[in-house]
C-alpha positions in Angstrom: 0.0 0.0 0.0 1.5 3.1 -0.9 1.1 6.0 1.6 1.6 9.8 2.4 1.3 11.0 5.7 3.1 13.5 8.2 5.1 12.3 11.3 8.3 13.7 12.7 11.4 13.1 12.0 13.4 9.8 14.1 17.1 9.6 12.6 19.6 7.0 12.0 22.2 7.4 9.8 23.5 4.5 7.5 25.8 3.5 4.5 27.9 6.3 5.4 31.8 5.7 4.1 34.9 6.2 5.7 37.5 8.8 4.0 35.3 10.7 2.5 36.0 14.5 2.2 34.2 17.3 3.1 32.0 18.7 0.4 30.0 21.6 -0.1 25.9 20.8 -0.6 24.6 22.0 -3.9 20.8 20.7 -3.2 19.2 20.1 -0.1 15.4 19.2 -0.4 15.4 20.4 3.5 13.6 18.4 5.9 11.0 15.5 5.5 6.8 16.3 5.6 5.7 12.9 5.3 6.7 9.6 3.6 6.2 7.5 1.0 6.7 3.5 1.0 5.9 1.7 -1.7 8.4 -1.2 -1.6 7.3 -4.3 0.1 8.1 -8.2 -0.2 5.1 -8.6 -2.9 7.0 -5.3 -5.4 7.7 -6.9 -8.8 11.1 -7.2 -9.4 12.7 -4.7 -11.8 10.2 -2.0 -10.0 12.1 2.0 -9.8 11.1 5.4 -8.3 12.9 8.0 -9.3 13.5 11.4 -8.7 15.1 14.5 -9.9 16.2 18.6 -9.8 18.7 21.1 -10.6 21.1 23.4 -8.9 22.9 25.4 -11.9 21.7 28.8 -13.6 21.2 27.4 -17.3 25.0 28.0 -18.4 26.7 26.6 -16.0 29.9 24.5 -16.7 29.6 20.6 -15.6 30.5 19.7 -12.0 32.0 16.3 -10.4 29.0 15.3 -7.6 30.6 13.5 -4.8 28.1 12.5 -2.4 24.0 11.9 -2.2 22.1 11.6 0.9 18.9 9.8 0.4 16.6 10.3 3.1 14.5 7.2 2.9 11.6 5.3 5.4 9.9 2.1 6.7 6.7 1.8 7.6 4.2 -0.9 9.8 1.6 -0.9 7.3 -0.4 -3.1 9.4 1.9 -5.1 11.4 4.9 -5.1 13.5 8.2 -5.7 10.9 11.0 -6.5 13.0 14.8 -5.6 11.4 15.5 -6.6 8.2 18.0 -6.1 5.0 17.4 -5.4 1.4 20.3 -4.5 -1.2 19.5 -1.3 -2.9 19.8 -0.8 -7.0 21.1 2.7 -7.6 21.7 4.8 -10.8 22.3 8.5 -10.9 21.3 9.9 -14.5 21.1 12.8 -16.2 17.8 14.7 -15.0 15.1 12.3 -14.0 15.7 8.3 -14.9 12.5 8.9 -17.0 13.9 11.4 -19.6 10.0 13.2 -19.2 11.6 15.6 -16.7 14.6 18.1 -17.5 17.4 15.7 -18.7 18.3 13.0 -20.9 17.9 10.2 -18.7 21.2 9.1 -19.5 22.7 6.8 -16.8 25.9 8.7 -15.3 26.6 5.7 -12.7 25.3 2.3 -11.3 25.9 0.1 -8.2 24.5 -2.1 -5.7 24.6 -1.0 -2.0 24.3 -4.5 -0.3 22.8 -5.7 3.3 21.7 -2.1 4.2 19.6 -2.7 7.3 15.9 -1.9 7.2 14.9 -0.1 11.3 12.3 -2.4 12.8 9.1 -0.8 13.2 5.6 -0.7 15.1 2.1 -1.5 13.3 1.5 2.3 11.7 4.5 3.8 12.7 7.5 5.2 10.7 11.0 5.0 10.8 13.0 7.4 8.9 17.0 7.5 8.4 19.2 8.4 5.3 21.9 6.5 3.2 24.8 8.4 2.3 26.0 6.8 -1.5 29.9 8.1 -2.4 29.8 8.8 -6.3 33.2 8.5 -7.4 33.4 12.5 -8.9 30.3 11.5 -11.7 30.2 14.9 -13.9 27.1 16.7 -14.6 26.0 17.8 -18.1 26.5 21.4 -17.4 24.1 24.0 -18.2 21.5 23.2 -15.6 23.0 21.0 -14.0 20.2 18.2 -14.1 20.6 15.2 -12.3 18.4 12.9 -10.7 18.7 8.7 -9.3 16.4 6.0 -9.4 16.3 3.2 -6.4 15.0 -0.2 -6.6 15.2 -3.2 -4.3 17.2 -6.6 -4.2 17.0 -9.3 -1.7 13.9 -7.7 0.4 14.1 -9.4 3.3 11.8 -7.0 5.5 7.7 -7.9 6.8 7.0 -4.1 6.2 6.7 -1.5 3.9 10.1 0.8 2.7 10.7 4.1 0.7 11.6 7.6 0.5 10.9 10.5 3.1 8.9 13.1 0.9 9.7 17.1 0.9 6.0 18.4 0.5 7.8 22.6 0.5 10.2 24.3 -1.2 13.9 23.5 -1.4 16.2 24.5 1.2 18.7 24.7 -2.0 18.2 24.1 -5.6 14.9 23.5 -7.1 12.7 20.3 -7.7 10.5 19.0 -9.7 7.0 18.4 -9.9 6.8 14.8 -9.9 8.8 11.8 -9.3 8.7 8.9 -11.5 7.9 5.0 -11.7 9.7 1.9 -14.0 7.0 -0.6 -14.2 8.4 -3.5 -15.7 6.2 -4.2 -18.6 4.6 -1.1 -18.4 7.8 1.5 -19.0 8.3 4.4 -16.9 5.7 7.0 -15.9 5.5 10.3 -13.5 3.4 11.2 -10.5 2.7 13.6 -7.6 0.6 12.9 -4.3 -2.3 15.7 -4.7 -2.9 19.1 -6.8 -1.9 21.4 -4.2 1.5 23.0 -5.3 3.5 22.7 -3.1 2.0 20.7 -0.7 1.5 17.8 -2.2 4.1 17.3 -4.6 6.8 14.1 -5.1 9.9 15.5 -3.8 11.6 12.7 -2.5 14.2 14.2 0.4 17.9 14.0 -0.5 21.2 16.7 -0.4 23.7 16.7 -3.1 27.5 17.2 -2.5 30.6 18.6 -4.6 34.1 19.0 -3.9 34.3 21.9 -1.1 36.4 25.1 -2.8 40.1 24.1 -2.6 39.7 20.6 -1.2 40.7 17.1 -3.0 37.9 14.7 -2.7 39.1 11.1 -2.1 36.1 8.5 -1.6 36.4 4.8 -0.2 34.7 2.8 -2.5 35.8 -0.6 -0.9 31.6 -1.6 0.3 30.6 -0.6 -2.6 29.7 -3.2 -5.5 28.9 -2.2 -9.3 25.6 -3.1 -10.3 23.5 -3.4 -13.5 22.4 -0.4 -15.7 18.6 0.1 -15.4 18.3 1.6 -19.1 
């Protein structure tokens, strides 16, 4: 069952990597307004959401991202899930996985984050935490600076529900979109939002975006993380 709704925040940070250098944070969504969880041990597999924005003026030159903090959610739809695992598929593309949304689409960089533990949770209550993922210095197109990512699920091993913290304001920095987006296998991909109120009820899916910090040489440990396979 997928599900927005408006709790406060519990946090507990995970898949954060040693060595990694200070950045400076191009896009921050700002904090969560609800949550969205649409994951669960009956998804199809090969099932996205994705997400996108932007952070440059329209001719700006491309940029290496170094770091992207998902903030992401579980959720007792309906019973009590006790800890669990579930390896996460991640790309980072070019604007929204999609290509409807500012953007080709284009895949900038895959892998698999494996075993990240899912927070046990009570029957109708959320847990939210975030997931740092390294990007070892992935360029930007420029211009814009589009990006966006798409998550999917491996190896769900979890009795509840799991997904993204949603941003229902305005950014903190840089600016959304709309809608997020959806890879139905079979079906293709396809957008969405939560509601017609602007901006309450939009899809934007909580995250902050990283570059080198002015002057500083970024150097990532990319030892836990293993390469997995294009979504495109």
């Amino acid at each position: 069952m997928k599900r927005v709704c408006v709790f406060g925040v519990v946090g507990l940070l995970l898949g954060a990597a040693p060595g990694v250098a200070m950045g400076q944070v191009v896009y921050q969504t700002g904090a969560t307004t609800g949550f969205f969880t649409p994951f669960d041990g009956s998804t199809p597999a090969g099932t996205l959401y994705g997400d996108s924005g932007w952070f440059g003026s329209g001719g700006d030159a491309p940029v290496a991202v170094t770091k992207l903090t998902l903030g992401l959610a579980v959720f007792g739809d309906g019973v009590t899930a006790a800890e669990g695992t579930t390896d996460l598929v991640f790309t980072l593309n070019d604007g929204d996985p999609s290509g409807f949304v500012f953007g080709s689409g284009t895949t900038l960089y895959s892998t698999t984050i494996e075993d990240v533990v899912l927070p046990a949770t009570d029957d109708g209550q959320p847990m939210f935490f975030d997931v740092e993922i390294p990007l070892p210095s992935v360029m930007t197109s420029g211009g814009f600076n589009n990006f966006g990512f798409s998550l999917g699920v491996e190896d769900f091993n979890y009795e509840g529900n799991f997904g993204f913290q949603n941003r229902g304001d305005f950014n903190a920095l840089g600016f959304y979109t709309n809608n997020a987006s959806q890879f139905t296998p079979g079906s293709g991909w396809s957008l969405f939002a939560f509601g017609p109120s602007d901006p309450a009820d939009i899809a934007n899916f909580v995250m902050t975006l990283e570059v080198p910090a002015p002057g500083s040489l970024a150097v990532f440990g990319l030892g836990a993380l293993a390469v997995g396979r294009r979504r495109r």
